[in-house]
Backbone bond lengths (Angstrom), bond angles and torsions (degrees), N, CA, C in turn:
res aa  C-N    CA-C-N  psi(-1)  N-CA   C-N-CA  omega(-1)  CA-C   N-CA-C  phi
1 X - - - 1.454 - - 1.523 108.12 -
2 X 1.143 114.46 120.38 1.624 115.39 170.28 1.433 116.67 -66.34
3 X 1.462 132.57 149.73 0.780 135.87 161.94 1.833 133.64 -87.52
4 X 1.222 126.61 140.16 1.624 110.19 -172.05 1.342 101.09 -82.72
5 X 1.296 113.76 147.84 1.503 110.14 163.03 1.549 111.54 -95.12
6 X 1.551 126.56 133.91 1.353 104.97 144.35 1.212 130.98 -114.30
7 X 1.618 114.75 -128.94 1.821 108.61 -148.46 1.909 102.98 -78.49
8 X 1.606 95.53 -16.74 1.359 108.46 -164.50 1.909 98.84 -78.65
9 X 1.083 119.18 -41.61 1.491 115.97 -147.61 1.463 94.28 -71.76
10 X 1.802 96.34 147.62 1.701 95.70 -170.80 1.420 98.11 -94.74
11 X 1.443 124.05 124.97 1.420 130.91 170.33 1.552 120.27 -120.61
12 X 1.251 112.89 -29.66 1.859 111.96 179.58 1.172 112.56 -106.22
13 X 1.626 118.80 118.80 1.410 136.38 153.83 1.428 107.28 -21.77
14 X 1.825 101.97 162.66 1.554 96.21 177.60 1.366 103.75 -87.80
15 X 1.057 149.47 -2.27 1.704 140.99 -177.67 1.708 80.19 -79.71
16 X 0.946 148.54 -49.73 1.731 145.25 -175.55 1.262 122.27 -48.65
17 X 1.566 109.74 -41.52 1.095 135.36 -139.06 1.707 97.86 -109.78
18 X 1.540 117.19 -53.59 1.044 108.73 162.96 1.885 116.23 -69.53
19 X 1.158 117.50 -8.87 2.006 115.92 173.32 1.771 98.61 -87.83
20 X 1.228 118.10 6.89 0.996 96.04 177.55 1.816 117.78 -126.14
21 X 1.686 88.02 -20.99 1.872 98.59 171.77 1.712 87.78 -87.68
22 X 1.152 129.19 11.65 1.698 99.52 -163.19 1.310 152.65 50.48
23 X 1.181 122.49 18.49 1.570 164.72 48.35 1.141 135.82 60.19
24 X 1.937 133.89 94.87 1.333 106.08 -166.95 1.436 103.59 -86.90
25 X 1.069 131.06 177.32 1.224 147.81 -152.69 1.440 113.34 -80.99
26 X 2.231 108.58 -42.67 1.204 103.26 152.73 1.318 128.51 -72.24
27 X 0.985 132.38 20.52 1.885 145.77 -157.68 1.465 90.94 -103.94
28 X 1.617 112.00 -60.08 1.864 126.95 171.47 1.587 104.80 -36.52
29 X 1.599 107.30 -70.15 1.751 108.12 -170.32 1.476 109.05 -48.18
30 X 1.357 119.55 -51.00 1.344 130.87 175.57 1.961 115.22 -32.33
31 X 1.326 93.72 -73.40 1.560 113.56 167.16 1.508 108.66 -40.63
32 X 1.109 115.30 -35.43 1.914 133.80 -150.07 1.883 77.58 -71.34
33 X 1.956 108.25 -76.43 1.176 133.24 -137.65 1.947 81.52 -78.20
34 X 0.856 142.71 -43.07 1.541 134.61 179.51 1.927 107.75 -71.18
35 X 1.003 124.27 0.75 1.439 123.64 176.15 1.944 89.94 64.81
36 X 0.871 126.46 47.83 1.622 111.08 151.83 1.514 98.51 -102.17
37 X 0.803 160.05 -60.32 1.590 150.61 -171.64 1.227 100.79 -117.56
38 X 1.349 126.64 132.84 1.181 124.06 -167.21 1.876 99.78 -140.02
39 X 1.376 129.28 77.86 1.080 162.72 -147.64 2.005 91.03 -76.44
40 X 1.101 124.79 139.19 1.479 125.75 154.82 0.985 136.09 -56.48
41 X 1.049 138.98 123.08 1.850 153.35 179.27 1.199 88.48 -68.17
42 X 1.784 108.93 128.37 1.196 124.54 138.21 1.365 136.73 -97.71
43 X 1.433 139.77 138.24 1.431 99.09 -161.28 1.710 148.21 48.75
44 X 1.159 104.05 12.73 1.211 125.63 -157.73 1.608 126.40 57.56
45 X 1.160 134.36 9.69 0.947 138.72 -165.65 1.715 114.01 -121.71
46 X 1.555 111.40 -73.46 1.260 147.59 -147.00 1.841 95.51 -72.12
47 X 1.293 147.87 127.91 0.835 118.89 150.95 1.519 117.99 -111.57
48 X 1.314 97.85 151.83 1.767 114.49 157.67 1.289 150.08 -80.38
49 X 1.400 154.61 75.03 0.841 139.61 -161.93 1.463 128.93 -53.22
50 X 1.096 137.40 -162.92 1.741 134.56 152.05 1.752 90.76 -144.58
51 X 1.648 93.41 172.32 1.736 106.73 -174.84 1.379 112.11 -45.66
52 X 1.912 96.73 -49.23 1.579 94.92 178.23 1.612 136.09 -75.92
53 X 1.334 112.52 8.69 1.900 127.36 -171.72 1.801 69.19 -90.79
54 X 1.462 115.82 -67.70 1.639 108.43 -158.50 1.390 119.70 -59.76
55 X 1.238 132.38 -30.85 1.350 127.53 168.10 1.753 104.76 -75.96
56 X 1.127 131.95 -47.04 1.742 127.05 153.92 1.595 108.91 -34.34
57 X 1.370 130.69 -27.43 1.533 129.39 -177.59 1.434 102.76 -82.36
58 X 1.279 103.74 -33.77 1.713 108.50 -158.54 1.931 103.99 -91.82
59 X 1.274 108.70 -16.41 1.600 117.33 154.76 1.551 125.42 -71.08
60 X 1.440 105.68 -28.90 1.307 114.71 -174.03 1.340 99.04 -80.11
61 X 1.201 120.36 -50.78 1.503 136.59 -161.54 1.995 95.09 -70.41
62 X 1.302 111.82 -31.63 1.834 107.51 -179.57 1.408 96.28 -80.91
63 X 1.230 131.88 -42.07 1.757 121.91 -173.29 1.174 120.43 -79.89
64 X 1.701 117.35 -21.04 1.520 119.13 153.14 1.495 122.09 -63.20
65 X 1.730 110.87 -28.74 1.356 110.54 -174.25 1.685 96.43 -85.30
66 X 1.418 120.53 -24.31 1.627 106.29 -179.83 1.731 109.30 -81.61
67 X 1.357 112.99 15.81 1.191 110.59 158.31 2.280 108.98 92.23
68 X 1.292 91.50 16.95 1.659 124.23 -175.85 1.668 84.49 -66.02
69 X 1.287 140.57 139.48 1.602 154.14 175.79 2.046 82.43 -98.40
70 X 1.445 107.69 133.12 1.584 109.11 159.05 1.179 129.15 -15.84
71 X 1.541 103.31 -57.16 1.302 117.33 -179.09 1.381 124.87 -62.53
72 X 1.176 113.55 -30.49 1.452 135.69 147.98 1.587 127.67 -36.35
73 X 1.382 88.94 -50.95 1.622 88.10 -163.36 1.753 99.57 -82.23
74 X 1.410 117.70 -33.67 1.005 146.63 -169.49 1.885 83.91 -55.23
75 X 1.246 111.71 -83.36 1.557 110.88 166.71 1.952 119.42 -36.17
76 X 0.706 119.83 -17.28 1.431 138.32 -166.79 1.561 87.81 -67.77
77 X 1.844 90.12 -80.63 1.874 99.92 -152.49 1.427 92.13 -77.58
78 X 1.234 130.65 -24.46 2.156 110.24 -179.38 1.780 86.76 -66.58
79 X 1.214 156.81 -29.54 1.169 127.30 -145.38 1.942 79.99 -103.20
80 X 1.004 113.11 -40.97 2.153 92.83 176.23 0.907 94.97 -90.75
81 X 1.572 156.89 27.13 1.586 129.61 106.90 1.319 100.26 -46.88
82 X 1.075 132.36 -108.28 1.239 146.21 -171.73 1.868 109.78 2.77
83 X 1.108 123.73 -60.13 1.356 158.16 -171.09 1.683 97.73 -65.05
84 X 1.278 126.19 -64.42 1.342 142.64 148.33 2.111 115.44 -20.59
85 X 1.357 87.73 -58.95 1.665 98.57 -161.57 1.865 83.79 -80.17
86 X 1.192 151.37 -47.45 1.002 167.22 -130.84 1.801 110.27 -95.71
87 X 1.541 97.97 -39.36 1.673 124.73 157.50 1.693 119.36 -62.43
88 X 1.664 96.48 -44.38 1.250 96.22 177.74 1.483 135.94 -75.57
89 X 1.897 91.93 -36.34 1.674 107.02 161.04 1.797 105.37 -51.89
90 X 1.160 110.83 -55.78 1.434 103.85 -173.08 1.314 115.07 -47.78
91 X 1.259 106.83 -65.44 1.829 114.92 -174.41 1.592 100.92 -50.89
92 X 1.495 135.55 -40.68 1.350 113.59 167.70 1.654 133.51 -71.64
93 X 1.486 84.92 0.99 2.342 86.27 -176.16 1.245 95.17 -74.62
94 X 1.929 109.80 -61.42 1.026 137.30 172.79 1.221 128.98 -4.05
95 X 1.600 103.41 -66.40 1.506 128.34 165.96 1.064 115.12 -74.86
96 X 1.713 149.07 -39.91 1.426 150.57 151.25 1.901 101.25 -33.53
97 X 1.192 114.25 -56.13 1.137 118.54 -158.12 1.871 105.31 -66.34
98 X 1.590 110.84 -33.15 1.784 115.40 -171.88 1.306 93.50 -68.30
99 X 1.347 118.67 -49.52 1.541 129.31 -158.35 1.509 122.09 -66.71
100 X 1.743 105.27 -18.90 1.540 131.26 -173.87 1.375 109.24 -84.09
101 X 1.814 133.94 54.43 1.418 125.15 -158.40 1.661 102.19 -80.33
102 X 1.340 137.71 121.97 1.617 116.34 177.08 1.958 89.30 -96.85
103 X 1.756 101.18 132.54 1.234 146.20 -176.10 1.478 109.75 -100.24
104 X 1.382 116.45 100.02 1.558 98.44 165.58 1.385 115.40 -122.93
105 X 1.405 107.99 152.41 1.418 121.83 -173.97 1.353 107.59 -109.03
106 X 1.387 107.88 149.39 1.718 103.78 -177.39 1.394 98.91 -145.42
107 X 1.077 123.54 98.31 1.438 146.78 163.20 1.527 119.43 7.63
108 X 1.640 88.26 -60.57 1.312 103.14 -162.40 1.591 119.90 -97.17
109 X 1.754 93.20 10.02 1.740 101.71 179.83 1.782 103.17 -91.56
110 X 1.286 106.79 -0.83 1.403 107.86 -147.99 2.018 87.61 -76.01
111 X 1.401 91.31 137.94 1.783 106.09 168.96 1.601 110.25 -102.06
112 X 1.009 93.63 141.12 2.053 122.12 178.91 1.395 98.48 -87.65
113 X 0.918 135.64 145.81 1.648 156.15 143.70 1.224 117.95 -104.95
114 X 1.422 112.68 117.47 2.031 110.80 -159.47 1.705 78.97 -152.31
């Protein structure tokens, strides 16, 4: 049985990874050692990206080019984390709340059929 990959699973090296955010390769370690993309250890060494570390590279790489300071961008993606996790609380009240119908019965409304 094959398995699907998605956006999460780490599959491309950084020589890949930077040919594909456009990106030099020390640009990746950089990102790596500041926690903006933070890529999987293989072996302890090797890292991997997944689709979504490389499109996260290719955001970093547009807010550095709009002139965003690290520290910036760094502030950037914790605040749409934040924004993200904040969507998700919502979408679950939201949904707790449709699913929560209060039903009342009243005894004495009830009709006989004879």
């Amino acid at each position: 049985m094959s398995r699907m990959l998605d956006e999460d699973t780490p599959v491309f090296a950084i020589s890949v990874a930077a040919r594909l955010s456009g990106l030099h390769p020390q640009t990746l370690r950089q990102y790596d050692r500041l926690g903006l993309v933070v890529p999987e250890r293989v072996g302890g060494r090797n890292r991997l990206y997944s689709a979504r570390d490389i499109a996260r590279l290719q955001e970093v790489a547009d807010l550095s080019a709009a002139g965003v300071s690290l520290t910036g961008i760094q502030r950037v993606l914790e605040l749409e984390a934040e924004v993200a996790q904040l969507r998700r609380q919502l979408h679950e009240l939201t949904s707790e709340k449709a699913s929560t119908a209060l039903v009342l019965w009243n005894p004495q409304r009830r009709r006989t059929s004879r």
